[in-house]
C-alpha positions as CSV (number, residue, x, y, z in Angstrom):
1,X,-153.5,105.9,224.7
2,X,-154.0,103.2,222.6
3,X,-153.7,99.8,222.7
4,X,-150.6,97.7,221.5
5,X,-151.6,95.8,218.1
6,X,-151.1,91.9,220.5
7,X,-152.7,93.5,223.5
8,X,-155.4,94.8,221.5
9,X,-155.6,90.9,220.1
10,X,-155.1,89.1,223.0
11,X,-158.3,91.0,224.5
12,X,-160.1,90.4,221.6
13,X,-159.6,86.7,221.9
14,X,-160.0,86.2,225.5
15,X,-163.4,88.0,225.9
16,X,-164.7,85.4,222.8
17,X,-162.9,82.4,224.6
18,X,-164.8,83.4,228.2
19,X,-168.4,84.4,226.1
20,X,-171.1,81.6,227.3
21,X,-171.8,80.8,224.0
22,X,-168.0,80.0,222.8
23,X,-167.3,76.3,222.1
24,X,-164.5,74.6,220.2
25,X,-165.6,74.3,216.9
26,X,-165.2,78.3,217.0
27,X,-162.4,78.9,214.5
28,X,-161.6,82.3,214.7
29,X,-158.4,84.3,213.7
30,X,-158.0,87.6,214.4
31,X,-155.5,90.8,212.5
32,X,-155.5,94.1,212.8
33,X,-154.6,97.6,211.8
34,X,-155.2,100.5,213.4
35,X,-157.8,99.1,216.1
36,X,-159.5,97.7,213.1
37,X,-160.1,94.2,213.2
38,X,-160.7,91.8,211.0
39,X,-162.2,88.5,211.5
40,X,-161.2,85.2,209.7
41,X,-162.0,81.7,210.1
42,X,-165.2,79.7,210.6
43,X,-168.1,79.0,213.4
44,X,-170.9,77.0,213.6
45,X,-174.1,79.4,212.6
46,X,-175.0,82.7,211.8
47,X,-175.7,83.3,215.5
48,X,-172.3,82.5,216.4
49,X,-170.8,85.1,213.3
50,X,-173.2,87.6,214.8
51,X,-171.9,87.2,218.8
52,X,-168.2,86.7,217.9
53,X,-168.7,90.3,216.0
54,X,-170.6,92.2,218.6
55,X,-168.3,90.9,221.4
56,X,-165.2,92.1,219.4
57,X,-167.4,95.4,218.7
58,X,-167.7,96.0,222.8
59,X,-163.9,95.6,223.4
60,X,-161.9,98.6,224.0
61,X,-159.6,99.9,221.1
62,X,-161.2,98.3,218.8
63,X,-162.3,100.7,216.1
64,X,-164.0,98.3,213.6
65,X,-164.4,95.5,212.8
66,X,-164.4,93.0,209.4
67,X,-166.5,90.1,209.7
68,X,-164.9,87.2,207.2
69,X,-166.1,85.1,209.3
70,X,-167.4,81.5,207.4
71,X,-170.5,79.7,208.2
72,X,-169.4,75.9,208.7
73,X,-172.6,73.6,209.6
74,X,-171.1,70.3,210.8
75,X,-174.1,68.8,211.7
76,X,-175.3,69.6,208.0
77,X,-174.6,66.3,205.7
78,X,-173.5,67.5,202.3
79,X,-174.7,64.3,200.9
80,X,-178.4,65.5,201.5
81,X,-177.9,68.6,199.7
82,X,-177.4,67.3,196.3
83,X,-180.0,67.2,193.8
84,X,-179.8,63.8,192.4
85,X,-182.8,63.9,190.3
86,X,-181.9,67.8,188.8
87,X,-178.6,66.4,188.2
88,X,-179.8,63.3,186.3
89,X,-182.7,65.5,184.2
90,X,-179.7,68.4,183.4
91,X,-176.2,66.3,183.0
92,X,-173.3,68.8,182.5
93,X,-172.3,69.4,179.1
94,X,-169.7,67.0,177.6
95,X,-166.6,68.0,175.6
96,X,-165.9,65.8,172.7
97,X,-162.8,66.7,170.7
98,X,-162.7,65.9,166.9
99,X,-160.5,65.8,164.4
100,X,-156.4,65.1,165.1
């Protein structure tokens, strides 16, 4: 017998929420169809998009699983990632428009 689709859910989520690893900055929604589910939202590190999958993997029902899951870094400063200097040496074309 299979699960109910919000059973099936509800598992899901509660066996991420108890995981030792699980902290708040987990953002993680969950659908599914036919014991497949799919995984949407955002965590910290690849580590984290790797656990949340293999624990949704090991819960019974599931059949499969989607991994959309979206690497968010907040301890990354975007600030540091821009090239400044590339930037300056290669500007980004400009449009001028001539004539009426």
């Amino acid at each position: 017998m299979s699960k109910i689709t919000s059973e099936l859910i509800k598992d899901v989520l509660k066996a991420i929420h108890e995981h030792k690893d699980y902290t708040s900055n987990w953002h993680i929604n969950l659908l599914e169809q036919d014991g497949v589910i799919t995984l949407e939202g955002e965590v910290p590190s690849l580590e984290a998009k790797e656990t949340v999958e293999k624990i949704t993997t090991n819960q019974s029902g599931v059949t499969g699983v989607i991994n959309n899951l979206d690497i968010n870094r907040p301890d990354k400063d975007p600030i540091s990632d821009l090239d400044i200097e590339t930037e300056l040496k290669n500007p980004p074309p400009q449009h001028i428009s001539l004539g009426k």
